[in-house]
GUKOLZA-6598 format. One record per residue: residue in three letters; x, y, z of N, C-alpha, C, O in turn. Coordinates in steps of 0.05 Angstrom, whole numbers, padded with zeros to 5 digits, always signed. Layout:
% GUKOLZA-6598
ALAXYZXYZXYZXYZ/...
This chain:
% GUKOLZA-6598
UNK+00017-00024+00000+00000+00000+00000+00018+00025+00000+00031+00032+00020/UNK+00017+00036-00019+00029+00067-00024+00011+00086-00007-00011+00081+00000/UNK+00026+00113-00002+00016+00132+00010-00015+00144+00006-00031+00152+00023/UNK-00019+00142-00027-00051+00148-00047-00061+00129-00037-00082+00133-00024/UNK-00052+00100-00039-00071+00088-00027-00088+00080+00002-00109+00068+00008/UNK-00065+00095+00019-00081+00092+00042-00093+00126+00048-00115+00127+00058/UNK-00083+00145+00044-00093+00170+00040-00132+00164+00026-00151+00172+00039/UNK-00133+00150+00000-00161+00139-00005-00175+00125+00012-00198+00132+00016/UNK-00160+00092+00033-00171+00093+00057-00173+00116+00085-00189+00119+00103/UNK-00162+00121+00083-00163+00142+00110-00192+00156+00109-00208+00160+00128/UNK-00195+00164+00079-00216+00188+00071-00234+00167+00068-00252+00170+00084/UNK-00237+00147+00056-00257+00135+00057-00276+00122+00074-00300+00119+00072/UNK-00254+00112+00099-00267+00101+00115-00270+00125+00142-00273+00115+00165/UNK-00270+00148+00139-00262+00168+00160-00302+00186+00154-00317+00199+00169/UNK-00303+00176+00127-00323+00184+00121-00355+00178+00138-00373+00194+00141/UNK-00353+00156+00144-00370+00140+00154-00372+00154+00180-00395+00161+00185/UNK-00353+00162+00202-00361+00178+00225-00361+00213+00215-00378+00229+00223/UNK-00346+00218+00202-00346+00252+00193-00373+00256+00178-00382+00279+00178/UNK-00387+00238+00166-00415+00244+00148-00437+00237+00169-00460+00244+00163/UNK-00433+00226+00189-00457+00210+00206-00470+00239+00217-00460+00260+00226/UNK-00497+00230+00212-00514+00261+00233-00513+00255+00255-00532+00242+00264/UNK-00495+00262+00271-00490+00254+00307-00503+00287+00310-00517+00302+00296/UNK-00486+00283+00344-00494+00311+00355-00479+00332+00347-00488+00355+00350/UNK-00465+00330+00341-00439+00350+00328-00456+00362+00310-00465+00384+00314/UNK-00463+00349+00291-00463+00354+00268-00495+00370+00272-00499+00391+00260/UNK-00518+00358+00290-00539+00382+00288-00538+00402+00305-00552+00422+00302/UNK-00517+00398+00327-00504+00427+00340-00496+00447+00317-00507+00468+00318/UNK-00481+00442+00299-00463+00454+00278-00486+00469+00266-00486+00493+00261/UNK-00513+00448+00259-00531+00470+00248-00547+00491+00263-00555+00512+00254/UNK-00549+00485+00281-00560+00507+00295-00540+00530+00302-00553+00551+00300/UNK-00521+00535+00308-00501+00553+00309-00494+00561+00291-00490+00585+00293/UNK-00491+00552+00270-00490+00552+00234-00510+00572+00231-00502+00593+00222/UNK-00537+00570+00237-00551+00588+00222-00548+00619+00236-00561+00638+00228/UNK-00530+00620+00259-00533+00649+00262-00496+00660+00257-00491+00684+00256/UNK-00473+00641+00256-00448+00644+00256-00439+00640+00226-00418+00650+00219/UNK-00452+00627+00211-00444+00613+00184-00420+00591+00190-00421+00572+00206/UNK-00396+00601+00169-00381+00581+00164-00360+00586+00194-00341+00571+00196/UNK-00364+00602+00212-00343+00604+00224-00345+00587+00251-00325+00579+00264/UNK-00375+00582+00256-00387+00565+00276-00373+00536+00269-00362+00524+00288/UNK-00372+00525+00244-00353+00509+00234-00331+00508+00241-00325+00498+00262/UNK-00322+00514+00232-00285+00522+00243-00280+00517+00273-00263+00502+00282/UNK-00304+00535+00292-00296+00532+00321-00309+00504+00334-00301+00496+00356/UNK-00328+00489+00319-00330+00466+00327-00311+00451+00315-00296+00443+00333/UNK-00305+00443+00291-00281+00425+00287-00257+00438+00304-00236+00426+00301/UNK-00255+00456+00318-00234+00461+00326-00232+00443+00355-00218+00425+00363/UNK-00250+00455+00365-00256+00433+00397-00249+00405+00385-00226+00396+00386/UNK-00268+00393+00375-00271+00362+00374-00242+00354+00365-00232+00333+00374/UNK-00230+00367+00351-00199+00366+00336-00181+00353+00368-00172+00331+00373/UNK-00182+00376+00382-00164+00380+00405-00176+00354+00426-00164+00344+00445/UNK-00204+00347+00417-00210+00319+00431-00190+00294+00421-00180+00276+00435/UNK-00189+00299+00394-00185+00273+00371-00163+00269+00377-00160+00248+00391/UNK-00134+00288+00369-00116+00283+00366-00093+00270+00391-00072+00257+00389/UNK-00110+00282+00418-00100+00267+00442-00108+00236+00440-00093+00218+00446/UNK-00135+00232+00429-00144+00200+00430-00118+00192+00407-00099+00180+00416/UNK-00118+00196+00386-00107+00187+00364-00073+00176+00380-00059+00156+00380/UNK-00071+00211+00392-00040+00194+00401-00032+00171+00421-00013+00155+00421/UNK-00057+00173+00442-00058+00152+00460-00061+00133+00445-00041+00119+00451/UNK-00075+00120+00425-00079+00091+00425-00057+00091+00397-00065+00075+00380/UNK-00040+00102+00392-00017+00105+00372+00004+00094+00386+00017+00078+00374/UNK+00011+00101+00415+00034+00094+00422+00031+00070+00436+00048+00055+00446/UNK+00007+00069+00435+00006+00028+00448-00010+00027+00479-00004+00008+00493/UNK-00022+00040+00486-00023+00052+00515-00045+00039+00515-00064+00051+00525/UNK-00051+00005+00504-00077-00016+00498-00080-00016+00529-00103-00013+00537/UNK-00061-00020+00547-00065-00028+00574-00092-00009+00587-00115-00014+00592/UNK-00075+00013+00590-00090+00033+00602-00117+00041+00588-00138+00047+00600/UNK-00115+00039+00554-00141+00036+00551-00166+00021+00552-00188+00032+00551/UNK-00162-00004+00554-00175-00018+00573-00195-00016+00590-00219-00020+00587/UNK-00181-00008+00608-00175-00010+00632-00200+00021+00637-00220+00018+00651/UNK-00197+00034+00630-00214+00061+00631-00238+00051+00605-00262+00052+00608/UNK-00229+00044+00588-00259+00044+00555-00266+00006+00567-00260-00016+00560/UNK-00280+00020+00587-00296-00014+00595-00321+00003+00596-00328+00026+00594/UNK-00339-00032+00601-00375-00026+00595-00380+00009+00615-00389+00030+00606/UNK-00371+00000+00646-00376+00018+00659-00372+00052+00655-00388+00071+00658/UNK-00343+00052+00646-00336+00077+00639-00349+00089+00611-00340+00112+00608/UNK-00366+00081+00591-00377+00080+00577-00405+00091+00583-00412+00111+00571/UNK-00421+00078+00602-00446+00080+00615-00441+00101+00625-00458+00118+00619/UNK-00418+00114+00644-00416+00141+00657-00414+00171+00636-00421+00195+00638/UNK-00399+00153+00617-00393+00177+00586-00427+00184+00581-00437+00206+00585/UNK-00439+00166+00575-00457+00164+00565-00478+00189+00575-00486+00210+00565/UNK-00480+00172+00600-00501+00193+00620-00494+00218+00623-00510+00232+00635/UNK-00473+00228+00615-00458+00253+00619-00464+00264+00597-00477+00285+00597/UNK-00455+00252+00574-00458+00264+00552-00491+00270+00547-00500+00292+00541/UNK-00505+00249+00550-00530+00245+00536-00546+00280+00557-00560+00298+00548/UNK-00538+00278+00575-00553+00301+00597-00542+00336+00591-00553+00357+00599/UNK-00511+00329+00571-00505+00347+00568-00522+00359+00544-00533+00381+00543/UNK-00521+00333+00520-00542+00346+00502-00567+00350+00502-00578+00357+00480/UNK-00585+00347+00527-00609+00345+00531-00606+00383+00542-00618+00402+00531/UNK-00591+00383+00560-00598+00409+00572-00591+00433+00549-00605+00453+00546/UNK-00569+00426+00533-00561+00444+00511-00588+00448+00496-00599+00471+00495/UNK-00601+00422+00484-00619+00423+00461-00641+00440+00478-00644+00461+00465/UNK-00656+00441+00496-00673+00453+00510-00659+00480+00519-00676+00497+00517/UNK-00642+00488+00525-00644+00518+00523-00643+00532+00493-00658+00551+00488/UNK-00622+00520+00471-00636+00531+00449-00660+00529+00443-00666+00548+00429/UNK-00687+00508+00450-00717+00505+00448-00722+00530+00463-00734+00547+00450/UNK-00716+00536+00489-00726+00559+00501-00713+00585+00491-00731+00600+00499/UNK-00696+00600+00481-00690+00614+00464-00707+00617+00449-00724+00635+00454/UNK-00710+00602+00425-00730+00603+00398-00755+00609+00412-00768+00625+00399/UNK-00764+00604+00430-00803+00601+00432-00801+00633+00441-00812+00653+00431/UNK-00781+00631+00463-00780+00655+00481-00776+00685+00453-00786+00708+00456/UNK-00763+00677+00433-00762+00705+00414-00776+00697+00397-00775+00711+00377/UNK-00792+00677+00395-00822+00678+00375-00858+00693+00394-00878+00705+00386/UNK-00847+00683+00423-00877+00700+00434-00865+00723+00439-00884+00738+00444/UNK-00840+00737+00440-00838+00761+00449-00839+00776+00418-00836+00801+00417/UNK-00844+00759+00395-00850+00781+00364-00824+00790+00363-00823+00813+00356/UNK-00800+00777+00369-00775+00791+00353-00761+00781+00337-00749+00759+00337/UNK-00764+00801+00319-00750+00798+00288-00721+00782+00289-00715+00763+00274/UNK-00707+00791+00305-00684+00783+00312-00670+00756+00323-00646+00754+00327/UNK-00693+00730+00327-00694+00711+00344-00676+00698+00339-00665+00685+00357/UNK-00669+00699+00313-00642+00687+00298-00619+00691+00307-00600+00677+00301/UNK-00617+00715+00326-00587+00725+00327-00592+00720+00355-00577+00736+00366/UNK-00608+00703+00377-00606+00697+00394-00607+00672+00404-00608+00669+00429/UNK-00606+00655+00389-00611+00633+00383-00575+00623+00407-00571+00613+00430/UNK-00565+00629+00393-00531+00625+00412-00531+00630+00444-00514+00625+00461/UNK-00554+00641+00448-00549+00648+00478-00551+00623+00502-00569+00620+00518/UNK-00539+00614+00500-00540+00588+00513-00518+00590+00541-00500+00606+00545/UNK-00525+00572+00554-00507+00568+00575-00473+00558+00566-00451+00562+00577/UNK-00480+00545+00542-00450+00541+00539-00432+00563+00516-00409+00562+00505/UNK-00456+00582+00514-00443+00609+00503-00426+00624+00529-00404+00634+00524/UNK-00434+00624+00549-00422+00635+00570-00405+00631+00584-00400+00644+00604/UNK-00390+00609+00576-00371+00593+00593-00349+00609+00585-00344+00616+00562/UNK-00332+00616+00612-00306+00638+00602-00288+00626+00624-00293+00609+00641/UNK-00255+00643+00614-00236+00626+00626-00223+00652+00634-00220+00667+00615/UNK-00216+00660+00653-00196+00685+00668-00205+00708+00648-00191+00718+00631/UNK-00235+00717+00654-00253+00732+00642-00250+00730+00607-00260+00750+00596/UNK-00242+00716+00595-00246+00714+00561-00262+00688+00552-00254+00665+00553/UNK-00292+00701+00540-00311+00687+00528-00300+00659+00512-00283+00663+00495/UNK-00308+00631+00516-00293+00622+00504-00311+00619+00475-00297+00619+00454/UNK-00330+00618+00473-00350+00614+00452-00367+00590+00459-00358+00570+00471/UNK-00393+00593+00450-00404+00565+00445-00395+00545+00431-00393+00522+00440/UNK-00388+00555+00403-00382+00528+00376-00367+00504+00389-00372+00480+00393/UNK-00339+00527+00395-00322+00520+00409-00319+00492+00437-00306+00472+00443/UNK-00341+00509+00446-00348+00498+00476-00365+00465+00463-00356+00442+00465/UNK-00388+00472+00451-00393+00446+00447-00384+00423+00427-00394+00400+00426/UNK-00363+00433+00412-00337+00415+00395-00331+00398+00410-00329+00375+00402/UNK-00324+00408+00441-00306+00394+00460-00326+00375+00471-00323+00350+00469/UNK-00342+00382+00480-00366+00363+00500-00370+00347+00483-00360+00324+00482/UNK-00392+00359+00460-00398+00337+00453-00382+00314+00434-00393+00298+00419/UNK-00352+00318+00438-00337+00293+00427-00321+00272+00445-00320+00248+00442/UNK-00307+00291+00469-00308+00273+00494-00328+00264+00503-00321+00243+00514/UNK-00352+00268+00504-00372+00253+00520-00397+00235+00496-00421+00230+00501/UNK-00388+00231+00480-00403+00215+00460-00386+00190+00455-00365+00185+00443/UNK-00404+00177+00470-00388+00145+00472-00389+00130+00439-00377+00109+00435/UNK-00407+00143+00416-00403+00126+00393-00379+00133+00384-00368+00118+00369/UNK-00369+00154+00392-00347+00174+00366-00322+00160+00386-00302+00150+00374/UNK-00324+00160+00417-00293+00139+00424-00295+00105+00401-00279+00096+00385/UNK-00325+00095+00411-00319+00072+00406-00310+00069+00367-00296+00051+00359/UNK-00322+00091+00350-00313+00088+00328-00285+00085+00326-00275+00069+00310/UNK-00266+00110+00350-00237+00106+00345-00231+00080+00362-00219+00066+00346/UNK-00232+00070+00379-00223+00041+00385-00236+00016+00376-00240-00003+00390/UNK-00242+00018+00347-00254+00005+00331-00244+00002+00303-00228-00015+00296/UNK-00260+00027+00279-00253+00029+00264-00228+00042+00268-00209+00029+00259/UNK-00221+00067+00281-00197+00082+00274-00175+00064+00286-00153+00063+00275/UNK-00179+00055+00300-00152+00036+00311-00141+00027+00281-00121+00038+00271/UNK-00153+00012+00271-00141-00005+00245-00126+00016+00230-00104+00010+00221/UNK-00134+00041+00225-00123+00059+00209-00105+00068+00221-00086+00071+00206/UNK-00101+00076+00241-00077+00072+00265-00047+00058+00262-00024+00066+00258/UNK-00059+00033+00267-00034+00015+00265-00027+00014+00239-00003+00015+00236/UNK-00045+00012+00211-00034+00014+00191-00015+00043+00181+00005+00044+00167/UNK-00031+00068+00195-00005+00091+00191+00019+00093+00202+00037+00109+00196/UNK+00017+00066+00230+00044+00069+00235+00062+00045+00231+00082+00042+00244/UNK+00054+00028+00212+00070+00002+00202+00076+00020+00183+00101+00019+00180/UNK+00064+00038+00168+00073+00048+00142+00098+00074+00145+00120+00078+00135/UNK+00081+00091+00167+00102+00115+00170+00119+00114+00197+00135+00132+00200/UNK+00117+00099+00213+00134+00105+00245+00112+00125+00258+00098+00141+00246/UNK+00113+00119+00285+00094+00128+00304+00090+00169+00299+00069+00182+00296/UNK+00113+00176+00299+00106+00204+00296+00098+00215+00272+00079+00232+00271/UNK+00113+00207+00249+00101+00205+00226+00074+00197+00220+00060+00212+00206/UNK+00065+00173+00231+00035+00157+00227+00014+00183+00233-00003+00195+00219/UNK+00022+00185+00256+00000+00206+00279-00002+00222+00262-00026+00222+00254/UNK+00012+00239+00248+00010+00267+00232+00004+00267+00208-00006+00288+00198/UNK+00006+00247+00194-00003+00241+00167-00034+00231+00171-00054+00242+00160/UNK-00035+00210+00189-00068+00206+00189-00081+00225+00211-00102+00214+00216/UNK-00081+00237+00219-00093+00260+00230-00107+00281+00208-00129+00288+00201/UNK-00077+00288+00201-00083+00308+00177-00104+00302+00151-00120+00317+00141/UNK-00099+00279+00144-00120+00269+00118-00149+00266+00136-00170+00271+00123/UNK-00151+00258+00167-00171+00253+00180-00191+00283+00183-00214+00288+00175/UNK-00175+00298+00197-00188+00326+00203-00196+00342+00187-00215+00357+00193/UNK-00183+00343+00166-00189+00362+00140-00216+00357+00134-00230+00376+00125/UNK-00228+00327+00138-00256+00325+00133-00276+00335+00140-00294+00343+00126/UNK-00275+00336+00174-00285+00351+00196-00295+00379+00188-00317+00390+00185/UNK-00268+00389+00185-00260+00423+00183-00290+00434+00154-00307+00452+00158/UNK-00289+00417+00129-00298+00421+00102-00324+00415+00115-00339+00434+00118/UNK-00333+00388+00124-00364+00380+00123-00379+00399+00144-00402+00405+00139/UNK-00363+00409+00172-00374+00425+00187-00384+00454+00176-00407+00463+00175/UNK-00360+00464+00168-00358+00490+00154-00369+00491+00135-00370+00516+00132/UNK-00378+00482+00116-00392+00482+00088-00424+00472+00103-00445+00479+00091/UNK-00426+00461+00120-00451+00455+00118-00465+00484+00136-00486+00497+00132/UNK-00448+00485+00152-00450+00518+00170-00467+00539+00150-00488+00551+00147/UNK-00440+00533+00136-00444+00558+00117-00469+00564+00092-00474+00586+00082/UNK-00482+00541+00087-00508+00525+00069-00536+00531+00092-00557+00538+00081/UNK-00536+00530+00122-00556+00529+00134-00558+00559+00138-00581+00567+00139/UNK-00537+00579+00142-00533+00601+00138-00543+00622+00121-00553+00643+00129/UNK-00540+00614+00096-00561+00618+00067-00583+00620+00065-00597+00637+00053/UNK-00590+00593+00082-00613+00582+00078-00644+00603+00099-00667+00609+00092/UNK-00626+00609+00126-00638+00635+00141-00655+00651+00117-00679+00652+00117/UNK-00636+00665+00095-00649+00677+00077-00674+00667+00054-00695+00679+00048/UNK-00668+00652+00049-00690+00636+00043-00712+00633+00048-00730+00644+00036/UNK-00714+00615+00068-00736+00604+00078-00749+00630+00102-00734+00641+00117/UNK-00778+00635+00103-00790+00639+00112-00789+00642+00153-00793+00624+00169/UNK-00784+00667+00157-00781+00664+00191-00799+00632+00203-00788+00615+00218/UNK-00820+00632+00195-00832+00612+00215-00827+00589+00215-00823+00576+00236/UNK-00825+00577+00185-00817+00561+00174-00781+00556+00177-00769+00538+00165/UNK-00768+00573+00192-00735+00574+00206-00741+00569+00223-00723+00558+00235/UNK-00763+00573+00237-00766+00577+00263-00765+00538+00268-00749+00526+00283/UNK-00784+00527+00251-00794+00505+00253-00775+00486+00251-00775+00465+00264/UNK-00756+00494+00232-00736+00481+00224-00715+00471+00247-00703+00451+00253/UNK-00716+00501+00257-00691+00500+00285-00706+00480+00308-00696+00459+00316/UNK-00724+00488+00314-00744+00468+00338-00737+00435+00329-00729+00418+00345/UNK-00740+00432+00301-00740+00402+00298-00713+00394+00302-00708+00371+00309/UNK-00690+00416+00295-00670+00396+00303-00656+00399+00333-00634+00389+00340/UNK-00675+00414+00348-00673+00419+00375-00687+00396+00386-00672+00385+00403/UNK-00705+00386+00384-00716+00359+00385-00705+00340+00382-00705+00322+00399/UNK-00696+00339+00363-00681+00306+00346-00657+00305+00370-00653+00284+00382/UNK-00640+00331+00378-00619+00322+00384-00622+00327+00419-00603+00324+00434/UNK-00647+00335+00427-00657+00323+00451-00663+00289+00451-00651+00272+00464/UNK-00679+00286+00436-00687+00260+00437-00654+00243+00426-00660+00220+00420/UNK-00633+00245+00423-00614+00237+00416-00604+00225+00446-00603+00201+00453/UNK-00596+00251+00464-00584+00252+00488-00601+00230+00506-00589+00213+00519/UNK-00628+00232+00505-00646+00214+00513-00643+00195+00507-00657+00182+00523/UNK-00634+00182+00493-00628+00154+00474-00593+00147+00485-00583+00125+00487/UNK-00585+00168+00490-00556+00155+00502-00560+00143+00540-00551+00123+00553/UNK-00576+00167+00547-00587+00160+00582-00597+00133+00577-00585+00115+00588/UNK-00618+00126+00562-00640+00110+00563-00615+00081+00559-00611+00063+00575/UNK-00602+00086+00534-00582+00052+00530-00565+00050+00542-00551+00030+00541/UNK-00559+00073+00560-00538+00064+00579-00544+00056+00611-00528+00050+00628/UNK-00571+00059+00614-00581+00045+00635-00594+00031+00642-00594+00022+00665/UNK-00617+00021+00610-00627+00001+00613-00619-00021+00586-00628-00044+00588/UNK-00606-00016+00568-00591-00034+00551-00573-00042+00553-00564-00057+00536/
């Protein structure tokens, strides 16, 4: 296998979690429609800074320790964490939207971001929402670990039979992330547009449903991690 050819696997099979409609990805639209492409950028930026620590841990062999922590239990705890994180997120953007549709403002769109994890700051500097939920919701989404100690493992060890450990890490990272960065940001930037388009109520409606879906998502991670 030459470099094109695993560069075509990397992208190919990288596809399958970077195209999946997880939570990321209907976070991205809802932030998307009032940030565009840049809401993009600051979520692949979080989830990046999730990835590339996993990537290097299970790069340098550290099977023991992972283990040892990615068991059923520690899984069930991700889960409940994560799933509560996206429950409370998706419901304050729901209360946002209703809250600037009965108050009649034109503007509801540009408030849509006001969320609790818009507010999170570090030695008084805003960190951002995009940002903020890049991070959460990729540490605490137990499908996107188990994809990398799964599928990405294999791509793993094959970038580092092919290139050596430091080399491996940076070459498949790089062909990995670039995906992220394009599908986030371009799709940002399309729901963005789309504001113009479509009809306030009918945005309105739009945003609710995927405030829903990705409530009922988080609900679905609580629910299989305590009774499945």
């Amino acid at each position: 296998m030459d470099i094109i050819d695993f560069a075509a696997q990397v992208i190919f099979i990288s596809a399958s979690g970077v195209l999946s409609p997880g939570p990321l990805f209907l976070a991205n639209l809802i932030y998307g429609s009032k940030l565009g492409y840049c809401s993009g950028i600051k979520i692949a930026s979080g989830h990046a800074i999730v990835e590339l620590p996993l990537i290097v841990i299970l790069a340098l062999g550290v099977i023991g320790f992972s283990s040892f922590t990615f068991n059923n239990d520690s899984t069930k705890i991700i889960g409940l964490i994560g799933g509560t994180a996206i429950i409370f997120f998706s419901l304050s953007q729901i209360n946002n939207i209703i809250r600037g549709s009965n108050r009649g403002d034109a503007n509801y769109k540009d408030k849509i971001n006001n969320s609790y994890f818009s507010k999170i700051s570090f030695k008084g500097k805003r960190l951002g929402g995009p940002f903020i939920i890049g991070l959460i919701f990729s540490a605490l989404n137990p499908f996107f670990l188990v994809w990398w100690f799964t599928v990405g493992l294999k791509l793993i060890s094959d970038s580092i039979y092919m290139f050596g450990v430091l080399e491996g890490i940076l070459i498949l990272f790089t062909l990995h992330i670039w995906m992220d960065y394009a599908w986030l940001s371009v799709t940002a930037y399309l729901i963005s547009k789309g504001k113009s388009i479509i009809k306030d109520r009918l945005y309105r409606y739009f945003l609710l449903s995927i405030s829903f879906i990705l409530a009922s998502y988080g609900l679905y991670l609580i629910v299989e991690k305590i009774f499945l």
